[in-house]
C-alpha positions, 0 to 999 in steps of 0.5 A, spaced: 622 606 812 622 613 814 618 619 809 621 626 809 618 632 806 622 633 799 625 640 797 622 645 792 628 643 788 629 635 790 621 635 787 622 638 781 628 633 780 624 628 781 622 623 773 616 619 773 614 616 767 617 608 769 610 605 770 607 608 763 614 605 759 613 599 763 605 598 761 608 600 753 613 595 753 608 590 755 603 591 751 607 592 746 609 585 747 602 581 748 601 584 742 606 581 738 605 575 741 597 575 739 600 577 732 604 571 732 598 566 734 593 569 729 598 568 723 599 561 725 592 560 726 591 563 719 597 559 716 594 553 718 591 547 714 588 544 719 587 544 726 584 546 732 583 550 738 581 550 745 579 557 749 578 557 757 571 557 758 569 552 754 570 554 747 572 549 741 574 551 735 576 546 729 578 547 721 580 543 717 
């Protein structure tokens, strides 16, 4: 791969944005999921949950 130096006008025709629309779909995303997981958690009767590193929850 080679580099050039770009234009005046090729730098001016040139978009950025693609990684912030990314990282917003994504958090977007987990934040529905972590709505979805806390409804269930709520919803429940019983149950339980197991987090990584070493926490433990248990409702009845």
């Amino acid at each position: 791969m080679t580099y050039r130096v770009l234009t005046k006008e090729e730098c001016d025709q040139h978009k950025v944005g693609e990684g912030v629309t990314l990282a917003t779909v994504m958090c977007i995303a987990a934040i529905a999921v972590m709505a979805v997981v806390v409804y269930r958690l709520f919803m429940s009767g019983k149950g339980s949950a197991a987090i990584p590193g070493g926490w433990k929850f248990t409702w009845n």
